[in-house]
C-alpha angles and dihedrals in degrees: 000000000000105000115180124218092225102052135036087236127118128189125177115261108251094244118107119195094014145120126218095228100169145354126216121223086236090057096266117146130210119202141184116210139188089012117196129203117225090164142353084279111038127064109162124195142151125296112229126168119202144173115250096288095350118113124284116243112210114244106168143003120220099031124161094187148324145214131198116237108250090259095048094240108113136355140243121224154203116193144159134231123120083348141351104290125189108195114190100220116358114287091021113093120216106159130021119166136158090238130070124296121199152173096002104199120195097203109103096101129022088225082060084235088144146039143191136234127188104213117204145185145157105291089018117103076195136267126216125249119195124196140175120214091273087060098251 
């Protein structure tokens, strides 16, 4: 729903078969649309980014979740393919297991110099990695 601040009036947002995954201080959305569920804990989708009602634009396949950078200006991701992947931002690995990765949150730092990953498994309830762009 799309709730102004201004007005007591809601509306639906105009994306069908979509998530709101994140919003971007500057009003960006990221989405993830036509999930699929491959197991109680993946659903993969695509990764889309929109303006507030404009069309989404497709990023990445395969996409858990997502999370904007504190200044907008990139995301964060988890995603599956061979194995869970967080990449921090898009294109720059971080985190790859054979487990399960989820709900990756960029909110460690206000410079988003750092991001989280819950790591699962099988006999795992999940642990937090955190990383820096060099991986650390």
């Amino acid at each position: 729903m799309d709730a102004r601040a201004d007005s007591p009036d809601s509306a639906p947002l105009p994306y069908e078969n979509a998530d709101v995954v994140s919003v971007s201080r500057k009003g960006k959305l990221a989405l993830v649309a036509n999930r699929q569920i491959l197991n109680v804990y993946t659903q993969l989708g695509t990764l889309e980014r929109a303006t507030l009602g404009g069309a989404p634009r497709d990023i990445l396949e395969n996409v858990q979740d997502a999370d904007w950078m504190p200044d907008g200006s990139s995301l964060a991701v988890t995603f599956v393919d061979a194995t869970s992947s967080g990449e921090f931002p898009i294109g720059h690995v971080v985190y790859d297991t054979s487990g399960w990765a989820t709900d990756p949150a960029c909110h460690a730092t206000a410079s988003g110099s750092r991001s989280s990953i819950t790591h699962s498994g099988p006999r795992s309830a999940g642990s937090p990695v955190v990383s820096d762009r060099r991986q650390r």
